[in-house]
N, CA, C and O atoms as a MOPAC input file, in Angstrom:
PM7 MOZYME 1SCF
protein

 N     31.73400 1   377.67000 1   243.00400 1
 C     32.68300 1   377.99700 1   244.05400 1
 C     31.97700 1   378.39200 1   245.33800 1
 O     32.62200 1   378.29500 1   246.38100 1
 N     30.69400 1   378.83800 1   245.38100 1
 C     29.87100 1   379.05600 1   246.43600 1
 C     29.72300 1   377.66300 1   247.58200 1
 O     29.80100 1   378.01000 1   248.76100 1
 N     29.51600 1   376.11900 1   247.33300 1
 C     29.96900 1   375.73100 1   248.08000 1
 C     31.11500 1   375.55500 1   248.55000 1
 O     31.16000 1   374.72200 1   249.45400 1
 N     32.26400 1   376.13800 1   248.20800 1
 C     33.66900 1   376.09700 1   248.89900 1
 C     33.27100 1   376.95800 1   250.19700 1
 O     32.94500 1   378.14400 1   250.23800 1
 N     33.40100 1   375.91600 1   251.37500 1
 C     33.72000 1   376.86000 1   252.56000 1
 C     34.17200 1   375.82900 1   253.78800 1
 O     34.07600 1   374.60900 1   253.65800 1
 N     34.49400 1   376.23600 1   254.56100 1
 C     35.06500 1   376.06200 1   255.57200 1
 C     34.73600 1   374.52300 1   255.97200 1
 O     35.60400 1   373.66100 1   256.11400 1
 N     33.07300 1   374.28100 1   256.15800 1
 C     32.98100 1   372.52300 1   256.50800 1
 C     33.25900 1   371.95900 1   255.61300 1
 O     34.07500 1   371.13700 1   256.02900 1
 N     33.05900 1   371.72700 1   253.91100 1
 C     33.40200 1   371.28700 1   252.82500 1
 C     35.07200 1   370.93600 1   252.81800 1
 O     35.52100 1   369.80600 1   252.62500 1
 N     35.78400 1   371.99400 1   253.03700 1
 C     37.09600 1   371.82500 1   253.27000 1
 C     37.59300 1   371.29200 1   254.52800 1
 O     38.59000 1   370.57400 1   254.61500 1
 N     36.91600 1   371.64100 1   255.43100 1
 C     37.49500 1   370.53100 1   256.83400 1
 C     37.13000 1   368.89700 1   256.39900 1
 O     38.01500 1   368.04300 1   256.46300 1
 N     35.61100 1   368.53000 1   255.91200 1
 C     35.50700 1   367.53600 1   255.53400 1
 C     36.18300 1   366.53600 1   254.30400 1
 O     36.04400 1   365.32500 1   254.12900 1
 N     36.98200 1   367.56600 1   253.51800 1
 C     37.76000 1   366.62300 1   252.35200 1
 C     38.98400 1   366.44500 1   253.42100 1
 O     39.60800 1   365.38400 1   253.39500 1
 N     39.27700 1   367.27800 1   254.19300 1
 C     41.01400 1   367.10700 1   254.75100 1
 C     40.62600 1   365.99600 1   255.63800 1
 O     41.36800 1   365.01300 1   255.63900 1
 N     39.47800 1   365.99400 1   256.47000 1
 C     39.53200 1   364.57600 1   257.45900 1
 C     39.35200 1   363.35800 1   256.17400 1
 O     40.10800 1   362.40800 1   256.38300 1
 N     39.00600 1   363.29600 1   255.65200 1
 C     38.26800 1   362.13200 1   254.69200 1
 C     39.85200 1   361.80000 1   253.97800 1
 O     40.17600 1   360.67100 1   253.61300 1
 N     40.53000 1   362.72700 1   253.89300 1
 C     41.89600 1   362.53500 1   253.66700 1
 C     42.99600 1   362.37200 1   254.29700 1
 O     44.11400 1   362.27100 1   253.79200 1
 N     42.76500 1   362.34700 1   255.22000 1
 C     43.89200 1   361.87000 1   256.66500 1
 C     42.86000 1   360.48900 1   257.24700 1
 O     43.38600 1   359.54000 1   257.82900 1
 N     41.85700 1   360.52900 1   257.07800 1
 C     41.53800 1   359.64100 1   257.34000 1
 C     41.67500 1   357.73400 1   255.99900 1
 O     41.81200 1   356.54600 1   256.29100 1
 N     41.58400 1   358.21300 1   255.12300 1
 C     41.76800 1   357.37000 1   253.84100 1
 C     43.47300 1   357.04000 1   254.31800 1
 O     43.65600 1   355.89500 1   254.73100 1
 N     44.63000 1   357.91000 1   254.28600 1
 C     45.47000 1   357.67400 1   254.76300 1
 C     45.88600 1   357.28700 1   255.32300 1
 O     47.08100 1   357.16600 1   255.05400 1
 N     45.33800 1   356.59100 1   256.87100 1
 C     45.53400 1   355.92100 1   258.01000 1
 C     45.08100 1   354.53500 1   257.42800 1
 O     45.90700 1   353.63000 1   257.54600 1
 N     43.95400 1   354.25400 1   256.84900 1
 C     43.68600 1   352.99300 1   256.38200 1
 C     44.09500 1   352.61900 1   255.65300 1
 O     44.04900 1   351.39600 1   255.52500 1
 N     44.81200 1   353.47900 1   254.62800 1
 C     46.02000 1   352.80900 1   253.44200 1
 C     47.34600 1   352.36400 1   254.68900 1
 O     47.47800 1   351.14300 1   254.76900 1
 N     48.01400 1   352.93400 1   255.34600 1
 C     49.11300 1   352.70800 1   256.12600 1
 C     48.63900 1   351.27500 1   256.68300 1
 O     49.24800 1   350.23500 1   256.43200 1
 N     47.24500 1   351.36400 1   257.62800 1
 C     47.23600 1   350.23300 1   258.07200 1
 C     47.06200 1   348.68700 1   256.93300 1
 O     47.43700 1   347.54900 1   257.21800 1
 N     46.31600 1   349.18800 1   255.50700 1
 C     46.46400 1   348.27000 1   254.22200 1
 C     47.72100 1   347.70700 1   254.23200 1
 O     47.88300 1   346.48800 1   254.17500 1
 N     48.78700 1   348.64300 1   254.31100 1
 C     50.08300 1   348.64500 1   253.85300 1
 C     51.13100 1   347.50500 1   254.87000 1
 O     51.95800 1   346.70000 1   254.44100 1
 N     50.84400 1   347.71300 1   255.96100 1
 C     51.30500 1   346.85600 1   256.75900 1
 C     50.68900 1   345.53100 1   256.78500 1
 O     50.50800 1   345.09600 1   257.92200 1
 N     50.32300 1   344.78300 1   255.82500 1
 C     50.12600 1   343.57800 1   255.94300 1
 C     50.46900 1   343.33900 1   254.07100 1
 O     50.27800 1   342.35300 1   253.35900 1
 N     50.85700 1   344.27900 1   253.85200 1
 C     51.86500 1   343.57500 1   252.31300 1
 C     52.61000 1   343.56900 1   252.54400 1
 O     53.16500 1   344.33300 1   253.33400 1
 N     53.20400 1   342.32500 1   251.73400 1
 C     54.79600 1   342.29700 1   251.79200 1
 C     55.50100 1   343.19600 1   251.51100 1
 O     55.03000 1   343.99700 1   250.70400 1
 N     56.86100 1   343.44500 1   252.02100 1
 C     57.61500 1   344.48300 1   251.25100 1
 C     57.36400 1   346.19000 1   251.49900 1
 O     57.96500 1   347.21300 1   251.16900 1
 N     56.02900 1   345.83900 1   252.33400 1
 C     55.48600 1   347.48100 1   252.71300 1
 C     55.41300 1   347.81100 1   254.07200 1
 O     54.97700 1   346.96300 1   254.85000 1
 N     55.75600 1   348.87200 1   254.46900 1
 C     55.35000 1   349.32500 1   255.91200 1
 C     54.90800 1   350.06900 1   255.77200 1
 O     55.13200 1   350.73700 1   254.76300 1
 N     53.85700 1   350.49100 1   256.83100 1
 C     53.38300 1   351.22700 1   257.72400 1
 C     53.93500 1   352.23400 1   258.30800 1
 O     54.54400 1   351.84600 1   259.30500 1
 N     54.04000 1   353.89700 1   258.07200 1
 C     54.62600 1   354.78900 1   258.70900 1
 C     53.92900 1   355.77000 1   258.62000 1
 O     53.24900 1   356.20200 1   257.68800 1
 N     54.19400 1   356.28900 1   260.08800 1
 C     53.36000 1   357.64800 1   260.22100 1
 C     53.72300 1   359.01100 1   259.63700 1
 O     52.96400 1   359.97800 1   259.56000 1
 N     54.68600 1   358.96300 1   259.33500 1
 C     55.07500 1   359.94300 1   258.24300 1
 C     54.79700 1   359.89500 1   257.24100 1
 O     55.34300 1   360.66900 1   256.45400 1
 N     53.91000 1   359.05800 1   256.82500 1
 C     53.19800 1   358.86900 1   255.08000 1
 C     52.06800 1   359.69500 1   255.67800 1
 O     51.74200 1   360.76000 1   255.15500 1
 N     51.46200 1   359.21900 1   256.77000 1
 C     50.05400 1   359.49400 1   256.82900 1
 C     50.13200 1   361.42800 1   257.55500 1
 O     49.12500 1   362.13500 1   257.59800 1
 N     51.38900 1   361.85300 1   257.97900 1
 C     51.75700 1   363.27300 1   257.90100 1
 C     51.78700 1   364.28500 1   256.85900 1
 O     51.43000 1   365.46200 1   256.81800 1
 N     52.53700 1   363.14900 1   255.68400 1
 C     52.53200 1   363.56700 1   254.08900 1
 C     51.25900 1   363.94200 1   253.79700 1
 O     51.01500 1   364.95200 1   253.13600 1
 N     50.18500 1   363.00500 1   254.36000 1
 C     48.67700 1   363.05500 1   253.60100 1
 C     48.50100 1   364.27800 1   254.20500 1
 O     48.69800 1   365.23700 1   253.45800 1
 N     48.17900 1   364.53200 1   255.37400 1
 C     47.45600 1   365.41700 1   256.07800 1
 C     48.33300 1   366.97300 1   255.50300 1
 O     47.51200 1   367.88800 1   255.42800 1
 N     49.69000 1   367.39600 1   255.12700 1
 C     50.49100 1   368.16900 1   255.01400 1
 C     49.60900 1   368.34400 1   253.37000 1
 O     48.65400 1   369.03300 1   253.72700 1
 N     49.50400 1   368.21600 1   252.53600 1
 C     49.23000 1   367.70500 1   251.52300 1
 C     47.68700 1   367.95500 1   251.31800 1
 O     47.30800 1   368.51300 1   250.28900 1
 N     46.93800 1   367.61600 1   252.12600 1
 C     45.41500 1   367.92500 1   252.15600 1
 C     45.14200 1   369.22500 1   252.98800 1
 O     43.94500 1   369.48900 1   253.09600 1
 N     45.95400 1   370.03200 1   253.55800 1
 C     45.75000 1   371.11800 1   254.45200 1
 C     46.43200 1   372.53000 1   252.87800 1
 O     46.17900 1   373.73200 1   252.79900 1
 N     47.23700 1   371.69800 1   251.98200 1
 C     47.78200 1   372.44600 1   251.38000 1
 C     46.69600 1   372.63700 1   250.03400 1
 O     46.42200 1   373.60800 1   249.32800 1
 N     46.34600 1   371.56200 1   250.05100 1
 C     45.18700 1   371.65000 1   248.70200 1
 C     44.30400 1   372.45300 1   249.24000 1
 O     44.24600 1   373.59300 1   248.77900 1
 N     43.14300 1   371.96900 1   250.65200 1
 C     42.07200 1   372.58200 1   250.79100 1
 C     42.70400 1   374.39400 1   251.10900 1
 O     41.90400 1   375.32100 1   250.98200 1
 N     43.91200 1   374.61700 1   251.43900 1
 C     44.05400 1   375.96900 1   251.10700 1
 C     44.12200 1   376.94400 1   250.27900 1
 O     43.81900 1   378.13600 1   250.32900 1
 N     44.79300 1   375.91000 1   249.11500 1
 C     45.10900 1   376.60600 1   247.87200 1
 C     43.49900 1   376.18400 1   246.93300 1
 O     43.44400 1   376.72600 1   245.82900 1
 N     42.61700 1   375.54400 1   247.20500 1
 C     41.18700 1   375.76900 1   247.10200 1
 C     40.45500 1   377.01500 1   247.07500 1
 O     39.95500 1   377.78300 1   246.25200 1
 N     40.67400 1   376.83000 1   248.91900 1
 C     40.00100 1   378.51700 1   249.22800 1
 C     40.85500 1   379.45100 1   248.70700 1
 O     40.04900 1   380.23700 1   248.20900 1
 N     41.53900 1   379.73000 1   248.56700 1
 C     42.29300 1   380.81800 1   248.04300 1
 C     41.94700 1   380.84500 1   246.58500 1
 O     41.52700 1   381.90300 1   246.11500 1
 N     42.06000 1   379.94600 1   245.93700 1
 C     41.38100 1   380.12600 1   244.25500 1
 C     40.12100 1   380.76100 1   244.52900 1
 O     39.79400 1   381.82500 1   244.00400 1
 N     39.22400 1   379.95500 1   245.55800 1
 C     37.65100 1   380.40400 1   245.16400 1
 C     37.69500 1   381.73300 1   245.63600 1
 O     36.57100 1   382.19200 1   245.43200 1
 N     38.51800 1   382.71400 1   246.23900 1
 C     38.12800 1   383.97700 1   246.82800 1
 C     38.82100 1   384.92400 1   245.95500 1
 O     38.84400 1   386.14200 1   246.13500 1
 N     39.60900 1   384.04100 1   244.62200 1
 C     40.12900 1   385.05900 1   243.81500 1
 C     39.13400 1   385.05100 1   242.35200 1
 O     38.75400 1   385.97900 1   241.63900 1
 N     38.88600 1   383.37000 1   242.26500 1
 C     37.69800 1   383.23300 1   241.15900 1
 C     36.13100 1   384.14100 1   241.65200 1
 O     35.31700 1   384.63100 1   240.86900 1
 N     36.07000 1   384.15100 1   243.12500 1
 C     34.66800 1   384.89500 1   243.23800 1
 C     34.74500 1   386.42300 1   242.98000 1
 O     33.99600 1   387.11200 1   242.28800 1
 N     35.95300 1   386.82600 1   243.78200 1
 C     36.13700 1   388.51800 1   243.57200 1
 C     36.64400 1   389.03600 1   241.79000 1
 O     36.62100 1   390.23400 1   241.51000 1
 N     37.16500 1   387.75600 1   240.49700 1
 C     36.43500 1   388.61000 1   239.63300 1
 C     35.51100 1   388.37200 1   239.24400 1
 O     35.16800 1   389.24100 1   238.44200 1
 N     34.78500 1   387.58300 1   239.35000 1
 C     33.45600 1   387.47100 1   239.14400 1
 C     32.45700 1   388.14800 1   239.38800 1
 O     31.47400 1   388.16800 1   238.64700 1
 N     32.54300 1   388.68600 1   240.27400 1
 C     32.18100 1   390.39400 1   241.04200 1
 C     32.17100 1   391.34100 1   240.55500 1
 O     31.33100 1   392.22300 1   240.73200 1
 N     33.44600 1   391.38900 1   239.56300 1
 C     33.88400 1   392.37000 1   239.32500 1
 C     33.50200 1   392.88200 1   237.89800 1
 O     33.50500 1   394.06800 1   237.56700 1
 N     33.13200 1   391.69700 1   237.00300 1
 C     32.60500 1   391.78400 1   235.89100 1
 C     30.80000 1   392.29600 1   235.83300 1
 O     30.22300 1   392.39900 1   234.75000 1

């Protein structure tokens, strides 16, 4: 949990809004599929919520770990 920090987690959320934009743009050249920026909102809503609830585990997994 010691590398959990702040660039680690900025870097999964871009890498994940970013993967997202290139699926949307994937998406718009299948049939039957569009392209919307509200998918790629979903992602980013979604990856801001993980890498939070991340840090928040690792600062509850480190403090008992501490504690033992």
């Amino acid at each position: 949990w010691r590398g959990v920090n702040t660039n680690t987690l900025a870097t999964a959320v871009l890498l994940t809004i970013f993967y997202g934009c290139t699926d949307e743009y994937h998406q718009s050249f299948v049939a039957g599929r569009v392209a919307d920026i509200y998918d790629v909102i979903a992602d980013a809503v979604g990856a801001c919520s993980g890498a939070v609830g991340v840090w928040l585990w690792g600062i509850v997994f480190l403090d008992k770990r501490e504690e033992t």
